[in-house]
Structure formats: C-alpha cells, structure tokens
N, C-alpha and C positions, 0 to 999 in steps of 0.2 A: 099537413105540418104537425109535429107531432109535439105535445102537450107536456108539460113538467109536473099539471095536476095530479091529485091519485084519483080524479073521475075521467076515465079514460075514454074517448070513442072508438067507435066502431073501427077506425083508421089506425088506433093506435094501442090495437090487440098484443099482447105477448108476442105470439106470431109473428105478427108482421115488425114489430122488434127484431126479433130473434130473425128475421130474413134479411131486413135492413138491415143489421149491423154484419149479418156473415157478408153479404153481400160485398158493403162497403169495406169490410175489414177493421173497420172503427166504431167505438161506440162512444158517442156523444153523452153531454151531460142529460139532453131530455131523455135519452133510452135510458141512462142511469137512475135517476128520475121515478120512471114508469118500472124500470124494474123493483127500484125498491118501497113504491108504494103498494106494487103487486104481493109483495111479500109481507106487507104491516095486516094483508086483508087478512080476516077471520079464517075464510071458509078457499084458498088457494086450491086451484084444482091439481093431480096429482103429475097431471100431462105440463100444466106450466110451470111448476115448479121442477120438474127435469126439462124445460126448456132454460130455465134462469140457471140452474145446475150447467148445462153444457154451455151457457154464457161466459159463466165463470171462469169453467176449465180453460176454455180458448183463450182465456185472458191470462188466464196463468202461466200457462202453454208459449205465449206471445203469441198466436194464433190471431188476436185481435186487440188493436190499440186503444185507447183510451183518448179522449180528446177533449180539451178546454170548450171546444164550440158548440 
C-alpha cells in the first residue's frame, strides 16, 4: 500500500509509481503525494526526475487521470 509520507519504502519507489499509475491510467492522491515529496528532496536523481517529467506530460496529455482516492 503505498504511503502519503515523504519517507518512502522500498514498495513505494518512484518506479513503481510511475508503473502503477501508467498501469492503472490514474493517479491517485498517495502517488501525488510521493511524487511531490520526491521532488522537495535535496539530492533527486536525474532518472526520477524524467520519470515525474513523463508523469506530468501524460497528465497533460489526458493520457492519465487524476483521482480523489
């Protein structure tokens, strides 16, 4: 189950965001969440932040919903 903290496990990697949500086609408020405490971090890697980058676009895009749950 994935977490709304910005101390993230091992379950609830950028990745598996980012697979979960194409997956599903929605992104919920915890990936919401997790992506934007991923982004407050100091030291972001350059791979996750063009992972949160192609989040966006798809959102933009209408590629991927957005949801209350």
């Amino acid at each position: 189950m994935m977490s709304s903290s910005s101390h993230h496990s091992p379950s609830t990697s950028l990745p598996d965001v980012y697979f979960q949500v194409w997956e599903s086609g929605t992104m919920t408020l915890s990936a919401r969440a997790i992506l934007q405490a991923s982004l407050l971090e100091e030291k972001l890697k350059e791979a996750d932040r063009a992972l949160i980058d192609r989040l966006l676009y798809a959102v933009r895009q209408g590629l991927v919903s957005l949801t209350s749950a």
